[in-house]
N, C-alpha and C positions, 0 to 999 in steps of 0.2 A: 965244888959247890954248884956249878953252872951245870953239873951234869943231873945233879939229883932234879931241879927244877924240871926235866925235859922226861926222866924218868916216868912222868905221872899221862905221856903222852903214848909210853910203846903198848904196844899190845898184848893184853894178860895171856899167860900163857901159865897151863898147870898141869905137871908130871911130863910135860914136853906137849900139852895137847892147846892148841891154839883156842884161846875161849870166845873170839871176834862172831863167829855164829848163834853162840850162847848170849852172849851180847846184842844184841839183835835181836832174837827171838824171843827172851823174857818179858819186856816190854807190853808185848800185846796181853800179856794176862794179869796186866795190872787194869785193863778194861772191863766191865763187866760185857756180856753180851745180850745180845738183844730175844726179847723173849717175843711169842706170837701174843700175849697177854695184849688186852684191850687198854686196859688202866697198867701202866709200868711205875715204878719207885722215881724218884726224885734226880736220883745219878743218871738214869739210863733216859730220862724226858730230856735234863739238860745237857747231856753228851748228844743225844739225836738233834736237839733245835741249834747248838754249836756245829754241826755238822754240816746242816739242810744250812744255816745264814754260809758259811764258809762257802760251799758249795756253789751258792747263788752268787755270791760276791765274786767269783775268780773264776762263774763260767760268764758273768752281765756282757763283756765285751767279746766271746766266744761265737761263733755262725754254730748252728745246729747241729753241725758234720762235726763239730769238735766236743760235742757233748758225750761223747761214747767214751770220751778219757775222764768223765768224771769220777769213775771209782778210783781209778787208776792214781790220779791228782789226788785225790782229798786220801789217800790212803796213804799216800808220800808223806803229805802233808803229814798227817796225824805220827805216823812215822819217826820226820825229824825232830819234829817239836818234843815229842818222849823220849828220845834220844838225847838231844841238847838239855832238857831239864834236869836229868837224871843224869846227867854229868856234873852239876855243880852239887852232887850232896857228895858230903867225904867219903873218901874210901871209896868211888867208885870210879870207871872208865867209860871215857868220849866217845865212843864208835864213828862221829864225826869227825874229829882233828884227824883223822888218817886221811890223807890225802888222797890215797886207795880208791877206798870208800866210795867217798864222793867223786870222782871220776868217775867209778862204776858205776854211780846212779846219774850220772850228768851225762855221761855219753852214748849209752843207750838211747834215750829216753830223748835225746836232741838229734840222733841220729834217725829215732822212728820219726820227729817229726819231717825231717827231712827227706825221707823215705815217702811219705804221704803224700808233701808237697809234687816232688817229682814226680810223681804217678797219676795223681789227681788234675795239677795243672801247671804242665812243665815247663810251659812260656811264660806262666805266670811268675815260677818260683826263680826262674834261672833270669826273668826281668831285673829282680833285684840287683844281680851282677853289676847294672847298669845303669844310672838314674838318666830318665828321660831329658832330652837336650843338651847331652853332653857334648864338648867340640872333640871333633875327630882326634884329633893329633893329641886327647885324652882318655881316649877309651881305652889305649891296653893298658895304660897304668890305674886308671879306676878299677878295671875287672878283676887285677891281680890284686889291689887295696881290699876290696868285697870280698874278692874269695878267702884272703886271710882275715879278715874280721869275722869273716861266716865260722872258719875253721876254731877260732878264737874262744867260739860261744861258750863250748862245754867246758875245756880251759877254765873260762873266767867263773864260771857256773860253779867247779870245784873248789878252786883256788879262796875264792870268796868267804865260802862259808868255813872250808879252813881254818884260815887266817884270821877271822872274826873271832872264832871259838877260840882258836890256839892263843892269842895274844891276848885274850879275856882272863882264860886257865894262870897262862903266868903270871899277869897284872896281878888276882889274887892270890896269888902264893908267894908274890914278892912283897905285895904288902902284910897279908897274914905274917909272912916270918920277921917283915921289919918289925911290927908289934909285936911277936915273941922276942924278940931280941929286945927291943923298948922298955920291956916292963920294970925289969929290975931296974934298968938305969935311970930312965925319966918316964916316971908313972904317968903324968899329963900328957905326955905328948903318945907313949904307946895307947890312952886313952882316944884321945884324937885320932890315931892312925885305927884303932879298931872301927869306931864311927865312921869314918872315910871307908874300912871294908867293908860295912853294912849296904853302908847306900852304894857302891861299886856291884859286892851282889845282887841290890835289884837291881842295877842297871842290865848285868848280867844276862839277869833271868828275862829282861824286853828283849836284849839283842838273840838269845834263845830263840827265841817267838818269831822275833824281825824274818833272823837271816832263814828260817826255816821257810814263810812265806815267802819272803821276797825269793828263795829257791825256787817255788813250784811256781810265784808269777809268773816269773824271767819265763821257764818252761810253757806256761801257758799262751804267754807272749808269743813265742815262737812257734806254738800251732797255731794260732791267730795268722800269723803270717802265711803257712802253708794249706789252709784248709778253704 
């Protein structure tokens, strides 16, 4: 029984062909696209002014040098969040819960910032190592503390949003099935337990939303830092 719950987690695969790219790539053509028209429809005004606030919001604490990752960000963005949504309708698959995954978009992406930082202002970036006024007989254990928290970021960057999704996925399939189980036996209470999985999936559907953003903060945070 503990194995079917985790089932809903591996990655679809059909006639032996791995579908994690199809997965990913679908997504974007649930967006309409943007036309050169003067006056656009109703979807494609309020997908652009969600775009342009978003944008402005997550570049407000950004220097100007970091503005050149704005497609970059808001496109991640738009991204996970269609990703994460589009995991809680039935019958479908996470592309997020893969641990993979997210790695591979955490560690790039915290590596370029780190790349930047070093080239642009390498006393600046490598200052961190060290917080000002330290006592001697503390410095090499602080530098070694720093550098493993530095290394840590993309780690925690992945892990994070993981773990969020992943223990959401279970949470309702543990309680959807205790309500299937419930019904015949005590109708009020599988009643109660269906209501507790309504309001659990909108919670769901915030932490969706949360963990996607608080993704590309963290990230933006971290050009903040190097730029």
């Amino acid at each position: 029984m503990m194995l079917n719950f985790f089932d809903q987690f591996l990655s679809p695969v059909y006639l032996g062909i791995p579908l994690m790219a199809l997965a990913l790539v679908l997504p974007w053509y649930l967006y309409p696209t943007p036309t050169p028209r003067w006056v656009n429809n109703r979807l494609l005004t309020l997908q652009a002014w969600a775009i342009n606030r978003f944008t402005q919001q997550l570049l407000l604490p950004v220097n100007v040098g970091g503005h050149n990752w704005a497609l970059l960000l808001t496109s991640l963005m738009v991204l996970l969040i269609t990703l994460n949504m589009l995991g809680l309708l039935p019958y479908t698959f996470t592309p997020t819960t893969q641990l993979s995954l997210n790695m591979g978009l955490a560690v790039p992406l915290w590596l370029a910032t780190l790349i930047i930082g070093l080239r642009n202002q390498p006393t600046a970036a490598l200052g961190h190592l060290l917080p000002e006024g330290t006592p001697t007989p503390l410095i090499p254990v602080l530098i070694i503390i720093e550098t493993i928290s530095l290394f840590i970021r993309p780690l925690a960057l992945g892990v994070r949003l993981t773990a969020n999704l992943t223990a959401g996925h279970l949470l309702i399939q543990l309680i959807a099935t205790a309500a299937f189980v419930l019904l015949p036996l005590m109708p009020t209470v599988a009643i109660l337990t269906t209501i507790l999985l309504l309001l659990l999936t909108l919670l769901e559907v915030a932490v969706a939303m949360i963990q996607a953003y608080v993704f590309v903060l963290l990230l933006s945070l971290y050009l903040q830092e190097n730029v």
